[in-house]
N, C-alpha and C positions, 0 to 999 in steps of 0.2 A: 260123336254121333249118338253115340248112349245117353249121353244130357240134355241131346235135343227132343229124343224124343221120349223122355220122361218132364221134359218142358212143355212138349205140346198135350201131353196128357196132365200138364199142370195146369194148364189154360195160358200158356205164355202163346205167343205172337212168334210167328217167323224170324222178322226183325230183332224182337228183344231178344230171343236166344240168341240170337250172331250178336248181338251187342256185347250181352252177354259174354261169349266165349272168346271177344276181343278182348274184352276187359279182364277175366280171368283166364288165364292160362289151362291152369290147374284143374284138369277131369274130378280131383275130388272136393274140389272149393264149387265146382259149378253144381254137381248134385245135391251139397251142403248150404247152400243158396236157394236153388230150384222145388226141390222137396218144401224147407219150412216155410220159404217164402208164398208159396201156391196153397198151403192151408193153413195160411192166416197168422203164423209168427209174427213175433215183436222184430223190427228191421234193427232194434240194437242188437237185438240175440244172434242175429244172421248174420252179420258184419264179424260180433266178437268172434264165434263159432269158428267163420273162415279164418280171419286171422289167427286163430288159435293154432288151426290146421296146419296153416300155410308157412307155419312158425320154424319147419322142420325144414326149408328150404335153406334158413337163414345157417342152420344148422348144419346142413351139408356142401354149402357153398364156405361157410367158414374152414371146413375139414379140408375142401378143396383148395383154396386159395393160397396154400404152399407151394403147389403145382402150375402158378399161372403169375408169376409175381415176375418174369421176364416179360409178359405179354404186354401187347400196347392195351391200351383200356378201351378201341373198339373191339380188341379178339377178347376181353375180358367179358364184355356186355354181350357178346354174340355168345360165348360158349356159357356165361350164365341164363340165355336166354333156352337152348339149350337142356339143361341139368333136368333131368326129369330123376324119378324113383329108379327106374330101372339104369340110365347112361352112369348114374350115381353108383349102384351096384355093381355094373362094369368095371365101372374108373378104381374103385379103392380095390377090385379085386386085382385087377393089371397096375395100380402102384404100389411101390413101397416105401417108405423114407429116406432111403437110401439111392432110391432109381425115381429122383423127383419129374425127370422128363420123360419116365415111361408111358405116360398118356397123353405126354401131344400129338395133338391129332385123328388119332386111332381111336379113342373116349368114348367117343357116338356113337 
């Protein structure tokens, strides 16, 4: 909601914002997009930018993925889909290495 409407005061369109927010997940990849791109950034800088950002997923899906190595690889994709900053923050706070199935399910 916040991206949208720092979108429309970007000069974006209805439609692109929802394109937009299909295409990126990520509340802070869309503001990191939205901002440079509506005053006039280079579209490689905006790309690396989010990628750069969005690097830290890769990062705590990898942490996670001790926890989920019984799962079938639809409950894999669903519950990476899923992983935001904060369910992230949950999850490692209610696991331990020791209690690898203490966040199935409960995570969210």
């Amino acid at each position: 909601m916040p991206a949208g409407a720092i979108g429309t005061l970007s000069g974006f369109t209805t439609g692109q914002i929802a394109l937009l927010a299909s295409a990126l997940y990520a509340g802070s990849a869309q503001f990191l997009f939205l901002l440079p791109v509506g005053g006039g950034a280079e579209m490689a800088s905006v790309v690396l930018s989010v990628l750069l950002v969005n690097l830290r997923y890769l990062l705590m899906s990898s942490s996670m993925s001790v926890f989920f190595r019984d799962y079938t690889a639809l409950q894999k994709v669903v519950s990476g889909l899923l992983l935001t900053d904060e369910t992230f923050g949950v999850a490692v706070q209610r696991a331990s290495p020791q209690a690898k199935s203490a966040i199935a399910g409960c995570w969210v």
